[in-house]
C-alpha positions as CSV (number, residue, x, y, z in Angstrom):
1,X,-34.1,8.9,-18.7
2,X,-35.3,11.4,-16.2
3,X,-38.4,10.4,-16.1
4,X,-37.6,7.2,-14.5
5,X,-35.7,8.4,-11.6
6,X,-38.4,8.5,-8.6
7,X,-38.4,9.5,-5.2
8,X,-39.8,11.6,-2.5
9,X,-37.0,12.1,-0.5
10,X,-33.5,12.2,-1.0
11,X,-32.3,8.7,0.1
12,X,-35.6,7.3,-2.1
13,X,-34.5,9.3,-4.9
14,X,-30.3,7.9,-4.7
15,X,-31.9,4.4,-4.5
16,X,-34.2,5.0,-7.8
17,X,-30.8,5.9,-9.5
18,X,-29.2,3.0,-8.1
19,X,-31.8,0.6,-9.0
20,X,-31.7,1.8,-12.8
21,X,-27.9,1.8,-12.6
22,X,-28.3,-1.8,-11.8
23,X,-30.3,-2.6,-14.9
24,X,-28.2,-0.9,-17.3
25,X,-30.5,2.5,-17.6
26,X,-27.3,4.7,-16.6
27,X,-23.8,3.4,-17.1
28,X,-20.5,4.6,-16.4
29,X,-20.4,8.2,-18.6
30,X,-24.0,8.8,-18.5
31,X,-25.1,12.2,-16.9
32,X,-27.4,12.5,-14.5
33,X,-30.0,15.3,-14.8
34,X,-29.6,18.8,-14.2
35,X,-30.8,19.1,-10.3
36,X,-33.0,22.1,-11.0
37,X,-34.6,19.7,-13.9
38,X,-35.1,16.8,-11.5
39,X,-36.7,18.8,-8.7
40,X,-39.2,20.3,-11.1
41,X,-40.0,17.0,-12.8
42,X,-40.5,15.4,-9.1
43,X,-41.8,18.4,-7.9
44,X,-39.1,18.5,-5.3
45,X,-37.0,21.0,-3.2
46,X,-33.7,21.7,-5.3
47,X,-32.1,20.8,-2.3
48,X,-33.3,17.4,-1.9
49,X,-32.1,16.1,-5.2
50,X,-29.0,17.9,-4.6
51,X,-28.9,16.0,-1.3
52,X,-29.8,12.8,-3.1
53,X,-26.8,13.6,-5.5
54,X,-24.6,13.6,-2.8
55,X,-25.2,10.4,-1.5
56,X,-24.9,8.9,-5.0
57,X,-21.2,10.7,-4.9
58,X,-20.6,9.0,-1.4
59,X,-21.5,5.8,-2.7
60,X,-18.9,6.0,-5.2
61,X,-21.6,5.9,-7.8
62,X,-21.2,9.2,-9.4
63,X,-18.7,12.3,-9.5
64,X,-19.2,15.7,-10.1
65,X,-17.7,17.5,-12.7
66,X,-18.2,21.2,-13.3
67,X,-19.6,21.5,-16.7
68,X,-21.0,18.0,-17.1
69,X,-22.6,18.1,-13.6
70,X,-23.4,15.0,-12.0
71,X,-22.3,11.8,-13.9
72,X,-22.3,7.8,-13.6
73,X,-18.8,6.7,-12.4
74,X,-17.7,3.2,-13.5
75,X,-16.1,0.4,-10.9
76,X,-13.1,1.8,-10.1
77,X,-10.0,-0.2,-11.0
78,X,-6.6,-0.4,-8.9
79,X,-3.2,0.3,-11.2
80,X,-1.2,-2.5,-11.5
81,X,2.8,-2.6,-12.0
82,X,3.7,-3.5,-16.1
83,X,5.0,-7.5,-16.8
84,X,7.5,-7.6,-17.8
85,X,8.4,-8.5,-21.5
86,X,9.3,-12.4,-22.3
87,X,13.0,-12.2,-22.5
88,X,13.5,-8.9,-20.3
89,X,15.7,-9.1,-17.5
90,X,13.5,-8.5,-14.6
91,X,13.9,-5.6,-12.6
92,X,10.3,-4.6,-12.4
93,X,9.2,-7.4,-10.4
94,X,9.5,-6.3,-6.6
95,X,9.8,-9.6,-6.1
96,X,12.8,-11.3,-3.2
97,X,15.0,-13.4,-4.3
98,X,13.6,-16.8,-4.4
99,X,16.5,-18.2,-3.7
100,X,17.0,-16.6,0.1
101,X,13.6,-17.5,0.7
102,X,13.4,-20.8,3.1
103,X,11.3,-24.4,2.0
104,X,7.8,-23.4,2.5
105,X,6.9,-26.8,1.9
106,X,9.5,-28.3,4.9
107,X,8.1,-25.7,6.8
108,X,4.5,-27.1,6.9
109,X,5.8,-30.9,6.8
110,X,8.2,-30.4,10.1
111,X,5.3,-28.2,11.6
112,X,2.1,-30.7,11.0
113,X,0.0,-30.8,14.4
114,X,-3.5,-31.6,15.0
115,X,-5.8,-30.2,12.6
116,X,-7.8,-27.6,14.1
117,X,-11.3,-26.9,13.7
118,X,-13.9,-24.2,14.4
119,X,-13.4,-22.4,17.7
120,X,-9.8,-23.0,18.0
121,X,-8.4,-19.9,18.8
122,X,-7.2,-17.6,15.7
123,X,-3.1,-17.3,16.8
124,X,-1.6,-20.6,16.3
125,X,-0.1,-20.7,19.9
126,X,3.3,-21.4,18.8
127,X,3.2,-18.6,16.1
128,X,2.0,-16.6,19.3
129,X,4.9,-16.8,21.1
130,X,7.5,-16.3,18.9
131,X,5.9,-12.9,17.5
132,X,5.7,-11.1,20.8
133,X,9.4,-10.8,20.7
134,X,9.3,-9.3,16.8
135,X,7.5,-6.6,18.9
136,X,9.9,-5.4,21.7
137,X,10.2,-2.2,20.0
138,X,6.2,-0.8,20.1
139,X,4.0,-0.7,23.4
140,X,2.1,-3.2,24.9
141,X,-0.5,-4.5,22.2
142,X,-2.7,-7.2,21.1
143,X,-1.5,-10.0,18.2
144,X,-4.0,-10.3,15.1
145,X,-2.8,-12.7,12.4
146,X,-3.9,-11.3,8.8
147,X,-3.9,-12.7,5.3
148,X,-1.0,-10.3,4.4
149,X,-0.2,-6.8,4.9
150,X,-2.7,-5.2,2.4
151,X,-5.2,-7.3,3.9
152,X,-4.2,-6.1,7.2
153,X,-4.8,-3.0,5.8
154,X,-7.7,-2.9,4.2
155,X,-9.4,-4.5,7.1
156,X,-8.2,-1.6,9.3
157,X,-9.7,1.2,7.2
158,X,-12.7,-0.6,6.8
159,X,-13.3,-1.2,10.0
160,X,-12.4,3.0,11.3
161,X,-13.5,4.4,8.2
162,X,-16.5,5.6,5.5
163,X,-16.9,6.1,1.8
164,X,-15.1,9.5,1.5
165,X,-13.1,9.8,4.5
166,X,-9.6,11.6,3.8
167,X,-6.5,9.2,4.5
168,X,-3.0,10.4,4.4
169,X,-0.8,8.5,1.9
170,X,3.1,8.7,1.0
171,X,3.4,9.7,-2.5
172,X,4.7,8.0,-4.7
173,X,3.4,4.8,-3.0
174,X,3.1,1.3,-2.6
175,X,0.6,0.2,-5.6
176,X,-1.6,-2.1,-3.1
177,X,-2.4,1.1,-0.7
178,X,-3.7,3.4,-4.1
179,X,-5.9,0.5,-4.7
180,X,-6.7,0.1,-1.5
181,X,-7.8,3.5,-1.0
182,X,-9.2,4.3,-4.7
183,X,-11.3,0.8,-4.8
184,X,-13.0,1.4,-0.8
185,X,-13.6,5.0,-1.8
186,X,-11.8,7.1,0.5
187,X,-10.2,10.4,-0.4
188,X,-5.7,10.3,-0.8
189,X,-4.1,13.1,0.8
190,X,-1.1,12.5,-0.9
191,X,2.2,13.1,0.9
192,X,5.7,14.1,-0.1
193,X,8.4,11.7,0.4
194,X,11.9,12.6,0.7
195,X,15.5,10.8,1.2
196,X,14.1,9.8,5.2
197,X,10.6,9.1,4.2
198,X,7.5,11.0,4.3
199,X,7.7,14.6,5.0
200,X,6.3,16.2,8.2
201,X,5.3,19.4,6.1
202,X,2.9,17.1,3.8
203,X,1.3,15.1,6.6
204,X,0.8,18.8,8.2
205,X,-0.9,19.9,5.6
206,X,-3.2,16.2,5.6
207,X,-3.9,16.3,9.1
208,X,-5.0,20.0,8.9
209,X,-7.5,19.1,5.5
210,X,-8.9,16.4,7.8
211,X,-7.2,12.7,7.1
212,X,-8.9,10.4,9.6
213,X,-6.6,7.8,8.8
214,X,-2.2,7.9,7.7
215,X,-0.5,5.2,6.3
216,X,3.0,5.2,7.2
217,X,6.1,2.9,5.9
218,X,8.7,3.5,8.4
219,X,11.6,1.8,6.6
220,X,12.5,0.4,3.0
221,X,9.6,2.6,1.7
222,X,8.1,1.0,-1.9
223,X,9.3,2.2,-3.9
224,X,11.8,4.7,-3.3
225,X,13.8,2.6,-0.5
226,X,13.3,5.5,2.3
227,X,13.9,4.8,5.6
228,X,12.9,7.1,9.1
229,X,15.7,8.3,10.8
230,X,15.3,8.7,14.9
231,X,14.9,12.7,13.8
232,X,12.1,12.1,11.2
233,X,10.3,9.9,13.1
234,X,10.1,12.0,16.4
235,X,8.8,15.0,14.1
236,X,6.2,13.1,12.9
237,X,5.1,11.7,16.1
238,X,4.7,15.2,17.6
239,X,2.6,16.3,14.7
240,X,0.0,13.2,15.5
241,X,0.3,13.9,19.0
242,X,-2.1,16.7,18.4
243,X,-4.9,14.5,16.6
244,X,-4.9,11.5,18.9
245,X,-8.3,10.1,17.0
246,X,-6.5,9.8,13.6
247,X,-5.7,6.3,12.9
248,X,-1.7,5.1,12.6
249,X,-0.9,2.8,10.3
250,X,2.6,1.6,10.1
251,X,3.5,-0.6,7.6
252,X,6.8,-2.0,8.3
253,X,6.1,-5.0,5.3
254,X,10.3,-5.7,5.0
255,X,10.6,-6.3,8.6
256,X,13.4,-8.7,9.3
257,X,15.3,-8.2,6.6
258,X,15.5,-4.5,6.5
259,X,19.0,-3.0,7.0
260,X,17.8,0.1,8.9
261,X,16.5,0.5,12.1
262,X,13.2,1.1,13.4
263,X,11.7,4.3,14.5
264,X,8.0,4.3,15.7
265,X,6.3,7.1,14.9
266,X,3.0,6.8,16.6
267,X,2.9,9.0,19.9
268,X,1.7,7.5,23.5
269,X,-1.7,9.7,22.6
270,X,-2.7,8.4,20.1
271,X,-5.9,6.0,20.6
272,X,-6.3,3.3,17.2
273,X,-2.7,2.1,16.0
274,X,-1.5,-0.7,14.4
275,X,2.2,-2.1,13.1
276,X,2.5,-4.6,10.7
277,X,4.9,-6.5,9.8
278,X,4.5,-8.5,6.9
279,X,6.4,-12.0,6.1
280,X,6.0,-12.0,2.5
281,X,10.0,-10.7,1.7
282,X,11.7,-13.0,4.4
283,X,9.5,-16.0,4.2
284,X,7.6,-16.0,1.2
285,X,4.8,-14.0,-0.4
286,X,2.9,-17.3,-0.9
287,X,2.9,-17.7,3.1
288,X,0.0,-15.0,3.2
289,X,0.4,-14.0,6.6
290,X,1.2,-11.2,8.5
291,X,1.7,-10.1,11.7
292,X,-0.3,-7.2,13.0
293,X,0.1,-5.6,16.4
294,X,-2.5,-2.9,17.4
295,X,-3.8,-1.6,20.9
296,X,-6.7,-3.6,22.4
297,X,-10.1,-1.3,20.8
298,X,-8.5,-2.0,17.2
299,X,-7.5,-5.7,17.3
300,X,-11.0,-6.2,18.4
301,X,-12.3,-4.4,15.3
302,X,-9.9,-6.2,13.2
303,X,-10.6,-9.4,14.7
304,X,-14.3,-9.0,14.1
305,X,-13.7,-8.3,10.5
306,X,-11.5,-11.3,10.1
307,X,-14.3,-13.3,11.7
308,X,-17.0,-11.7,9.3
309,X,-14.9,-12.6,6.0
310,X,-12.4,-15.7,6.4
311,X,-12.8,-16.2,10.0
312,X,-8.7,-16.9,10.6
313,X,-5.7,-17.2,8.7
314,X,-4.3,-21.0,8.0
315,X,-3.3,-22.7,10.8
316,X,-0.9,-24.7,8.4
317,X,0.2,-21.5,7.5
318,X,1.0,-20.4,10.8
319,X,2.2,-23.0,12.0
320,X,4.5,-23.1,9.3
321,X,5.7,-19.7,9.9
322,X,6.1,-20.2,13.5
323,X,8.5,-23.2,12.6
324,X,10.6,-20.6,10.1
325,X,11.0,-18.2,12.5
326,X,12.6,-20.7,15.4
327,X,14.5,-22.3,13.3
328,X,18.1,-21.7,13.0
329,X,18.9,-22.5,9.9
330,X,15.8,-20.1,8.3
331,X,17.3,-17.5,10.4
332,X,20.6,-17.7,9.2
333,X,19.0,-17.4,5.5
334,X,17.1,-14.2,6.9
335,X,20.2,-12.8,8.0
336,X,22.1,-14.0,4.6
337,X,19.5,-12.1,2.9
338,X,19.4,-8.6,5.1
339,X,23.0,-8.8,4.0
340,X,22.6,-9.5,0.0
341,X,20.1,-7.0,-0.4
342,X,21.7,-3.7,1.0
343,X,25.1,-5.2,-0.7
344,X,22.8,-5.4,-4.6
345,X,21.5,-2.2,-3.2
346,X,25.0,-0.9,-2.9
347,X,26.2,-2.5,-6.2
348,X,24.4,-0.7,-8.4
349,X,24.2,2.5,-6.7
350,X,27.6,2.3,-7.3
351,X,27.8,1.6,-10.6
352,X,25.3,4.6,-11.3
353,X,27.6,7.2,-9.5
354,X,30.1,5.8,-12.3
355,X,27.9,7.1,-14.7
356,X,26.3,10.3,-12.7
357,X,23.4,9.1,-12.5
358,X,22.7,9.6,-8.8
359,X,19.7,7.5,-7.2
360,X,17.7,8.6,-4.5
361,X,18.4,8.9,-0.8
362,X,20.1,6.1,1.1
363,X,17.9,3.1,0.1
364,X,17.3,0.2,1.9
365,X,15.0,-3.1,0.9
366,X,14.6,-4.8,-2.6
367,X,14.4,-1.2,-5.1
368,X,16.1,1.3,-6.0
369,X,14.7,4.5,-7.2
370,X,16.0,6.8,-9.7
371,X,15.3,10.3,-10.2
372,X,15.7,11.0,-13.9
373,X,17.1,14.6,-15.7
374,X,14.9,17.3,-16.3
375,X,13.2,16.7,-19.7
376,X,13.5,13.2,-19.1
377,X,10.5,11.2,-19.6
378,X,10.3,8.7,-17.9
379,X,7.5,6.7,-19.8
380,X,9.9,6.5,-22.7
381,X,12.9,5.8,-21.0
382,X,11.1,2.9,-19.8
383,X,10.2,1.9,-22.9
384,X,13.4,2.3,-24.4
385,X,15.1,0.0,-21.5
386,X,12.6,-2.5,-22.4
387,X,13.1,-2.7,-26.2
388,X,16.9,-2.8,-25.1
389,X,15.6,-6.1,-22.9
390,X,15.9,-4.1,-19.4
391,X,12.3,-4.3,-17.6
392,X,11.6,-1.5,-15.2
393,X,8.9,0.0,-13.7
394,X,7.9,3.7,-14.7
395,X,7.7,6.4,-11.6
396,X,4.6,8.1,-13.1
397,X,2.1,4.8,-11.6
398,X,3.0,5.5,-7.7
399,X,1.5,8.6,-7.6
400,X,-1.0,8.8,-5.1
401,X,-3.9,10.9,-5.6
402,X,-3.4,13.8,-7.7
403,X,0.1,14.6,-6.6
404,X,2.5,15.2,-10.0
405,X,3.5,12.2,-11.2
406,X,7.2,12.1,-10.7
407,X,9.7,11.1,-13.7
408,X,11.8,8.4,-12.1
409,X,12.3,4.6,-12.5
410,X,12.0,1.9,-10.1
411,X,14.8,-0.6,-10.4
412,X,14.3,-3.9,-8.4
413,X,17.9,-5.0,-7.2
414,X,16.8,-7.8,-4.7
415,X,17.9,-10.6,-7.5
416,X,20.9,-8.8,-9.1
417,X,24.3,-10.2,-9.4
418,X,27.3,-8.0,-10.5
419,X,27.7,-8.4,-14.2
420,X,24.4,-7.7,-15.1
421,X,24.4,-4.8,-12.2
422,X,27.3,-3.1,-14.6
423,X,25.4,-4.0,-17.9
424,X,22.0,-2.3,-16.6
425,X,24.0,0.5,-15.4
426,X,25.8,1.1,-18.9
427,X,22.4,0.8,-20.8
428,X,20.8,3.4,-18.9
429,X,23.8,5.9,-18.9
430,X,23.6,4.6,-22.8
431,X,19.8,6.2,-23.2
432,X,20.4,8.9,-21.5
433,X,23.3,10.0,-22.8
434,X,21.3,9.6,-26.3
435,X,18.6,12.2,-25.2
């Protein structure tokens, strides 16, 4: 195989490898050779294939491991959350309850208007000015409309970042954002979370290695329901005060129907920012739209990747969620829903402390997490609830980079009525008390 790799320089010499990588001469496993092999065959500096062998690493195309040295990497593939078994109650979903969502498809009907066409502007003016006043509580910014808040995400990292660039990340952690990060190869600083949300001591420690970019959920954290309290979030905000060119992501994706309050963590010095607030648990995650509010130099960045992909978000689909979010009826159901979920939230927390089995923190949002025993495993618990017809979701695939995967569950409450809040609580104290 060595023999094929060409190249008199080291870019030359990582695009041989690519090109044979392309036609199946490496795949995923394969080593590459030894760089002092390579350079004598190509009669080369050592340095240059090692140089070369850097940029395949960069690419995402190879790692480096010690004793195997430099080896073909295959696509890398984001974790998903486990389905739940036919017949299981659902508490692995994540999901809202679809039944204190509002009528998507009234929305569009009462909200038809011209049909727009390229060059219209990408806010729907009436979706415009409703959302300013979601933002009262950050500075004055600029209004992008994204396809979501993962695509508001990704876009953003994209558009400030580079294959290998360190970003800060809570751990454990919203799936999308490992994927996120794992799939665009950038490097997770992975950060402790505790009962009021990602630690200052972790991010410390990320800022310090070099994260150009932290993600930050300041309330109703996925999935260990972690909010920011006034005390955390000013802590945090003085420790980025002192790195104004990392970029601030907060991802505030329960928004309107989160029970606590809001706490912005990104300081005045702080130069690329962005807030988003996602619709996808108040008004539907078939709506696909989120509201992202950043300082000018950033939504021009995010605009211009919006343009360079799918150009806007729906009108229809804005327009849509600018009806939802005037009307008074919707809003009543938002409220009617900030209410149910703390209250399921409440529910079976309660019924846990019935059973000492104490969850974590004060939660807030649609999950409840659940730090097991020690000994407990937390992969056979959860396959124990499921045989028993409970579905879960297993602590262990949150972990963010290599930070130890913690032995917890993730319980989805957000569709939970009482009886079956008692039953789950009884099976789990059930397991456990077996082990």
């Amino acid at each position: 195989m060595q023999g094929q790799i060409s190249g008199s320089t080291a870019a030359a010499i990582a695009e041989s490898v690519r090109d044979l990588v392309a036609v199946g001469h490496f795949r995923p496993g394969d080593s590459l050779p030894p760089i002092r092999t390579l350079a004598g065959d190509l009669d080369l500096n050592r340095n240059t294939v090692a140089a070369a062998y850097r940029q395949l690493v960069t690419m995402g195309l190879a790692v480096t491991r010690s004793r195997a040295g430099t080896v073909i990497t295959a696509l890398p593939q984001p974790d998903t959350e486990l389905n739940p078994a036919p017949g299981a109650v659902d508490l692995a979903g994540g999901n809202p309850d679809s039944a204190l969502l509002p009528d998507l498809y009234a929305a569009v009907s009462a909200s038809r208007s011209e049909p727009s066409v390229y060059g219209a502007p990408a806010v729907h003016p009436g979706l415009e000015d409703v959302a300013h006043h979601l933002f009262d509580d950050a500075p004055a910014g600029e209004l992008v409309i994204t396809h979501g808040a993962v695509d508001a995400v990704e876009r953003l990292l994209a558009a400030h970042l580079i294959r290998g660039d360190l970003v800060a990340l809570e751990s454990p952690c919203f799936l999308a954002s490992i994927g996120t990060i794992r799939l665009n190869g950038y490097r997770t600083a992975a950060v402790a979370v505790d009962e009021h949300g990602i630690t200052p001591d972790g991010l410390d420690r990320a800022l310090r290695d070099g994260a150009r970019a932290v993600i930050i959920t300041p309330r109703a954290h996925n999935p260990t329901g972690a909010s920011l309290n006034a005390e955390r979030a000013q802590e945090l905000s003085v420790l980025l005060e002192s790195y104004p060119e990392v970029l601030v992501i907060e991802d505030d994706h329960l928004s309107m129907v989160a029970a606590a309050a809001y706490h912005r963590v990104t300081p005045a010095t702080t130069h690329r920012w962005a807030l988003i607030r996602s619709m996808a648990k108040f008004l539907g995650p078939d709506l696909r739209v989120a509201l992202t509010y950043t300082d000018p130099l950033t939504a021009d960045a995010l605009g211009a990747r919006l343009r360079a992909g799918k150009t806007w978000v729906s009108h229809l689909l804005q327009g849509a969620a600018a009806h939802m979010l005037t009307d008074p009826d919707c809003m009543t159901l938002v409220d009617s829903a900030r209410v149910a979920y703390q209250r399921r939230l409440t529910d079976l927390t309660e019924e846990l402390l019935q059973h000492n089995i104490i969850p974590f923190g004060v939660p807030d949002g649609l999950n409840l997490w659940i730090d097991l025993p020690a000994g407990v495993d937390a992969g056979m618990l959860h396959t124990q609830l499921a045989r028993a017809g409970w579905a879960t979701q297993p602590g262990h695939i949150f972990t963010a980079g290599d930070a130890p995967p913690p032995d917890a569950l993730r319980v989805t409450t957000a569709s939970l009525d009482q009886p079956t809040t008692g039953h789950f609580a009884a099976a789990l104290a059930g397991l456990l008390r077996e082990r």
